[in-house]
C-alpha positions in Angstrom: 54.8 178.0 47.9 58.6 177.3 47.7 60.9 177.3 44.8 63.6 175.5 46.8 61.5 171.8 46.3 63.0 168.6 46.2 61.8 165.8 43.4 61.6 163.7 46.3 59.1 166.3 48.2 57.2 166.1 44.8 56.9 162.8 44.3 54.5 162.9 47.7 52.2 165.1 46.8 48.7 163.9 44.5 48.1 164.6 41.2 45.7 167.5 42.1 48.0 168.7 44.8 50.9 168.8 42.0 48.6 170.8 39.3 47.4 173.5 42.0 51.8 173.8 42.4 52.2 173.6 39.0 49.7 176.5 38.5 50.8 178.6 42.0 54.4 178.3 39.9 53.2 179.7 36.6 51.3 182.5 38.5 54.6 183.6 40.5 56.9 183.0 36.9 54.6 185.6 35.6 54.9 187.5 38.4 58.6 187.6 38.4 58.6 188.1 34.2 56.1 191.2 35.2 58.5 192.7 37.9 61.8 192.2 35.5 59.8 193.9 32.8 59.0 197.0 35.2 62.5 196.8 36.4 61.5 195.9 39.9 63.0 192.3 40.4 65.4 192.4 43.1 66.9 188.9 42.8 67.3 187.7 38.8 67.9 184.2 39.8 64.3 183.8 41.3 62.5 183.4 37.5 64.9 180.4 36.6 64.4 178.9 40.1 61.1 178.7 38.9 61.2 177.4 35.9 63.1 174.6 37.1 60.4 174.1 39.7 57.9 173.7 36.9 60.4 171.8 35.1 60.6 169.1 38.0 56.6 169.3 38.7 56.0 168.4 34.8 58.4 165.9 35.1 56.4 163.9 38.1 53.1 164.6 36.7 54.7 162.7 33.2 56.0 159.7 35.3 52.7 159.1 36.5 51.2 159.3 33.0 53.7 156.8 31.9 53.3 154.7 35.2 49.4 154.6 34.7 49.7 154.1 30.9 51.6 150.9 31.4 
């Protein structure tokens, strides 16, 4: 799993492939919160590269809901 993913890249994927990212991304945001919590995070712009990750995987998984909905 990459943080560094295009909306494009996204947009590729299927729905199930972009929930198993979307949890893979919320396990390694916890994971980053956990390590800047014991002081061991080594690069602090890692947890909002992931956030926006999530942000942009949301995002595509909304567009479909929208597209499918109408």
């Amino acid at each position: 799993w990459s943080s560094d993913v295009c909306s494009s890249d996204l947009r590729e994927l299927s729905n199930d492939q972009l929930y198993e990212e979307l949890g893979k991304a919320a396990k390694e945001l916890m994971n980053l919160r956990f390590s800047a919590a014991t002081n061991q995070l080594t690069n602090t712009n890692e947890p909002g590269a992931v956030k926006k990750t999530i942000a942009r995987l949301r995002t595509v998984i909304r567009e479909r809901e929208i597209q499918e909905a109408g």
